[in-house]
N, C-alpha and C positions, 0 to 999 in steps of 0.2 A: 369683748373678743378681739378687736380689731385698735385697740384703743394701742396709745402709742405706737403700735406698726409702720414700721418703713416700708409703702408702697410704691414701686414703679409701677407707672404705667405706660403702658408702647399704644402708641395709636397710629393704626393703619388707616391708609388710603380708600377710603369707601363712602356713601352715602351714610351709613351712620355713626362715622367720624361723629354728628353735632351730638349725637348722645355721651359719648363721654366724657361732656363739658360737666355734664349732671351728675356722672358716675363719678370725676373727681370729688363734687361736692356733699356727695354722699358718705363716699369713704374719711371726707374731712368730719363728715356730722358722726360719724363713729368712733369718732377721736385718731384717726390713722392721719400720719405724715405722707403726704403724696407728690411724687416726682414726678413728668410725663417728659417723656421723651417720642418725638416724630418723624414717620420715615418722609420723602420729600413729597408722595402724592398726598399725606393728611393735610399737607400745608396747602395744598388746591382745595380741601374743603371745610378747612377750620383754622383761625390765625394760630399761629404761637400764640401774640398777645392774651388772647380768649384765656387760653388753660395758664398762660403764668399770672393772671389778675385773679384766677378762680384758684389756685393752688399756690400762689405767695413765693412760689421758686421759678430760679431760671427755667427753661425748656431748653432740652437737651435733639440737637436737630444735627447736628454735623461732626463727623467724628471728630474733625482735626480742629474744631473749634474749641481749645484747652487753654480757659480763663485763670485756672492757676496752677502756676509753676511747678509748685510741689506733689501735681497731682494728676494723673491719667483720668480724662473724666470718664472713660466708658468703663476701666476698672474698677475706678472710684465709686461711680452707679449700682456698679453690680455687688460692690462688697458691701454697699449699704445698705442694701434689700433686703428686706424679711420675707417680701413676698412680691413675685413680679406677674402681673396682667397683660394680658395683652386684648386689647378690645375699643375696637374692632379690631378680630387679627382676619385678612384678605388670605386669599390663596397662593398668593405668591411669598408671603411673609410665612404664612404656616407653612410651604413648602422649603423654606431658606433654613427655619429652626429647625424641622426634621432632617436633612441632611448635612448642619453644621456650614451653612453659607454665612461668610460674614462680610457685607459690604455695603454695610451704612451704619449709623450709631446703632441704630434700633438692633440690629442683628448682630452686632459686634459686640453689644452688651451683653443680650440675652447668651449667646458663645460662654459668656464670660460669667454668667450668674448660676451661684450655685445654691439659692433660696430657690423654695417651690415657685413652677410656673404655671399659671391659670390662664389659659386661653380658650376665649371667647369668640368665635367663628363669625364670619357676618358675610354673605356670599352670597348670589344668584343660585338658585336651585338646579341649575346643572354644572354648575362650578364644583359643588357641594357633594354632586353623586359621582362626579367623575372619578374612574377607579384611579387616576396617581393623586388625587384629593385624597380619598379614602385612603389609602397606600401611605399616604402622609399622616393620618390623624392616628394609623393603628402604629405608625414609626413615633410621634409624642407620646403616644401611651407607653407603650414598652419603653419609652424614656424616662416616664413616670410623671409626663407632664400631665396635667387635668384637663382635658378637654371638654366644655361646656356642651349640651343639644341646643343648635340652634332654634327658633321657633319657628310655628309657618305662619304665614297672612300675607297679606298685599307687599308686593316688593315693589323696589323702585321702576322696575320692568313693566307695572302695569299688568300684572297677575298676581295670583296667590299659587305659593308656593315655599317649601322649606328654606332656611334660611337668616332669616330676620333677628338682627342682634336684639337679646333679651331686654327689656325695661334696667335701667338699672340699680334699680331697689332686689329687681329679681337678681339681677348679678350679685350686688354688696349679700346677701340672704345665703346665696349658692359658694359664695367667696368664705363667710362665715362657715358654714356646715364642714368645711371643704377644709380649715383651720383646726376646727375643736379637736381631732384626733391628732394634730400636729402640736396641740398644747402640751408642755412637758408636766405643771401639775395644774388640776383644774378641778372644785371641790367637791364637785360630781360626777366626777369621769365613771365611768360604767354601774355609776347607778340607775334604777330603774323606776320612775318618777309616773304616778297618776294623778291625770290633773281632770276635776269636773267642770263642766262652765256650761253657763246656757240658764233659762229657765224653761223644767219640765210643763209638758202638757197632759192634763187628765182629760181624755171625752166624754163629753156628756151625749154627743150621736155625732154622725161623719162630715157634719159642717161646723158644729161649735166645739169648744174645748175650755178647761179654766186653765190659769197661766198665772205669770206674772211679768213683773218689767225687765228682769235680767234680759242683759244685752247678751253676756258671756265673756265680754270685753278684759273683764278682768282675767279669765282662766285663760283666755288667751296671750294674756300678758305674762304671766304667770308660766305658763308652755314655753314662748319661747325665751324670759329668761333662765329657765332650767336646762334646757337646751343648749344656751349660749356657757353653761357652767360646766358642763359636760354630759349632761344625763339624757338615758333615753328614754322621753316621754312618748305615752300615751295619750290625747285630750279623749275625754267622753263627753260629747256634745249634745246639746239638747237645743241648739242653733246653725242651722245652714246659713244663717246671715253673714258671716265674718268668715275673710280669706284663710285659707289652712296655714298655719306655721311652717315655714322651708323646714322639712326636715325631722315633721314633726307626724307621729300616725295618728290621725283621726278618726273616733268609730261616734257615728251619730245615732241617735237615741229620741226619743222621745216622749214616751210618761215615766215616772219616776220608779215603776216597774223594772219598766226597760233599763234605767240608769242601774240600779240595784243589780241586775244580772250583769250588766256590762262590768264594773267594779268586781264583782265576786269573782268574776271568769280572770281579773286579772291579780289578784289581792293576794294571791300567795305568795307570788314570789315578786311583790314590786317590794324598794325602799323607802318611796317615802309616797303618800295619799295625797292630797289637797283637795278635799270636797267644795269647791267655790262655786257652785251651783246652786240656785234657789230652789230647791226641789219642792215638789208642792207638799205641802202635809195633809191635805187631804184630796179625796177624788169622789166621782158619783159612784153610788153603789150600784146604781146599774145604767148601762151606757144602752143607749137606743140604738135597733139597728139601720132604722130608719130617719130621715130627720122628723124630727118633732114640730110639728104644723102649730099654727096658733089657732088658739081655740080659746082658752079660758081668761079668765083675766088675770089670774095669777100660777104659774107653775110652780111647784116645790118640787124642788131636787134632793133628794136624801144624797148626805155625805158620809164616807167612812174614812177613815185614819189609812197614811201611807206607811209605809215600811218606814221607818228612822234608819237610813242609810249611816248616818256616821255614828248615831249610836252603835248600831249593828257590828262596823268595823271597829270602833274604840273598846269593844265588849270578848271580842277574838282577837286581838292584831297580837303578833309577835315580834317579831324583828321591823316592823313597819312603823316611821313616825307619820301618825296621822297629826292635820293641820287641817281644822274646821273653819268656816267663817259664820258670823252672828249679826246678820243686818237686821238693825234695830231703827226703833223711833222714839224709844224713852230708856230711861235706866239702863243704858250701856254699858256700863260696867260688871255692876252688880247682877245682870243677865246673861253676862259673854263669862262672867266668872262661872256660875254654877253652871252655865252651858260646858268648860273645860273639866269641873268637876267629873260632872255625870254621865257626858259622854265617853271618859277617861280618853281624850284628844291630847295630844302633846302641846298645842298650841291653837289660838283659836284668834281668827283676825275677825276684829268687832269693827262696822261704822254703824254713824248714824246716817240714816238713808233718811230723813229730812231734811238733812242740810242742804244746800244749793248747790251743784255741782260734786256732788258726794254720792257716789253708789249707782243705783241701777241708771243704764244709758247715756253716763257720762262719761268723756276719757280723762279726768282725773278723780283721784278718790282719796280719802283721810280715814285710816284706822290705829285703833290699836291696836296692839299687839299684847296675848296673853300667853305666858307659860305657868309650868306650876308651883315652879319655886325660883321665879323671877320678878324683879319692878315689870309693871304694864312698860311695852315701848310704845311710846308717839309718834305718827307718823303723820306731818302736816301736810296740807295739802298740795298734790304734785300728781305728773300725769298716772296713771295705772302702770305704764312701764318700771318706773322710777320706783315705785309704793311695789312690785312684784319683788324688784332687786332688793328693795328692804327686808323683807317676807323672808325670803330665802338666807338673807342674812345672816338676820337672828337666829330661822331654822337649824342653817350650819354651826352657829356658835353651839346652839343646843346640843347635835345629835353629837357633838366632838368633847359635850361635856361628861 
């Protein structure tokens, strides 16, 4: 999403000035190109040196400091922009941008840029609610600028309170979402993408339950690179462990009941499935309402068979490609194959989950990859990110064929 983009970043005068040392590094680990430029208070709380050791380019601090000849650098800045940040942006610098002040690099550029601006607020809490504050962020808007909600917690004041520039993972996340409609073509721009993750729980009474190891790690992965492709996903989770995808709607779930209703409620009108869920295949046939005290020396629990979720959909889908997965421990192939037969799945990612660091509660994973009238693709081993962007790869190669 963010990969070769020309980022400016403006850094204002504030106590958390030292976090956008990290938010450079960020945007570098995204593959984006990053420029910072500073007004004279960030320089009381952060060097130049800092952000041009962390980001490989000059730092841009003084308007009339123009190192080459041929060139206007605060023009130059601004034509080079794909996308300009401002964060930390103070109240005085948001107040300069909303009414066209221009008197310092930072401000004379931003004048001058005419890539999208994302400004990230960072302010004492009554900085923040002052009505020519507010007066200024509802003047960016109708500028068309994008103004981040700040957070609340402990400020530098010695209270809690609104305010607090976001982490910034959270920013790069909120920067991305903020982009994907600004893509001009992207491979799943307004498609509508369900992703499962997690592994289901059957009760056997209201303290025990049977499971398994899925983390969800992978549906996760999986969410938001579909999301970074253009799509609007769905996750249906059967894990509160793992942070929600920026941007992504999560509906949490359960037993493999629950997952089956969740799916059907959305299965009409989505384009593409990916069941990456361990769903249980079976459950107790009857669940206790009580917990179950020890007593005997042995208890037997009768089990019954769960709904075959992806059969189910591979059995009805119409305009839908479904993309099953097949975590195995032997016969991998030969298994994940009649699994794409029978299911009628467009696609079915197989690993072997004995491998070392392969499949459930790792963050990297090795599958193959099946279609029905293609070579298996190989996918060695690399993190769950990386192995999602594959997935979807192939998928597009598919649905375009």
């Amino acid at each position: 999403m963010l990969k070769n983009k020309n980022i400016a970043l403006y850094v204002c005068g504030g106590i958390a000035s030292y976090k956008a040392v990290d938010l450079v590094r960020q945007f570098i680990k995204q593959g984006a190109n990053v420029k910072v430029a500073m007004t004279a208070s960030a320089m009381e709380f952060v060097t130049p040196l800092t952000f041009q050791i962390v980001s490989k380019h000059h730092i841009y601090t003084d308007t009339f400091d123009e190192r080459e000849e041929d060139k206007v650098s605060h023009i130059h800045l601004a034509d080079w922009t794909d996308l300009a940040v401002i964060a930390p942006a103070t109240a005085n610098v948001i107040a300069k941008v909303a009414n066209g002040i221009a008197d310092d690099f930072v401000t004379t550029t931003l004048l001058a840029t005419t890539a999208p601006i994302f400004v990230v607020p960072a302010m004492n809490s009554h900085m923040l609610e002052n009505p020519a504050t507010v007066r200024n962020f509802a003047t960016l808007r109708l500028d068309k600028r994008f103004v981040m909600e700040p957070e609340t917690g402990f400020l530098a004041e010695g209270y809690e309170g609104k305010g607090r520039l976001p982490e910034p993972l959270t920013i790069v996340e909120s920067v991305k979402q903020f982009m994907i409609p600004r893509q001009a073509e992207l491979p799943l721009k307004n498609k509508r993408v369900v992703i499962t993750a997690g592994g289901t729980k059957e009760r056997i009474d209201p303290v025990r339950y049977i499971t398994n190891d899925s983390s969800g790690k992978m549906g996760y992965s999986l969410a938001s690179v579909a999301r970074d492709l253009g799509a609007q996903v769905t996750i249906i989770s059967a894990t509160s462990q793992l942070p929600e995808p920026f941007g992504v709607t999560v509906v949490y779930v359960s037993s493999a009941l629950e997952m089956l209703d969740a799916v059907l409620k959305e299965y009409a009108l989505v384009d593409i499935v990916v069941m990456a869920a361990a769903v249980s295949d079976y459950r107790p046939k009857k669940q206790a309402s009580k917990k179950i005290k020890k007593s005997e020396e042995l208890l037997i629990i009768e089990l019954e068979k769960t709904t075959d979720i992806l059969y189910q959909l591979g059995h009805t889908k119409q305009q839908q490609f479904l993309i099953g997965f097949a975590a195995e421990t032997n016969n991998l192939e030969s298994y994940a194959q009649e699994k794409l037969m029978r299911k009628k799945a467009n696609m079915i990612v197989a690993n072997d989950v004995s491998k070392p660091n392969v499949g459930f509660n790792q963050d990297t994973n090795e599958v193959i990859i099946f279609t029905p009238n293609s070579e298996p693709v190989k996918v060695s081993i690399r993190s769950k990110q990386k192995v999602a962007e594959e997935i979807f790869k192939v998928a597009i190669e598919q649905m375009i064929k």
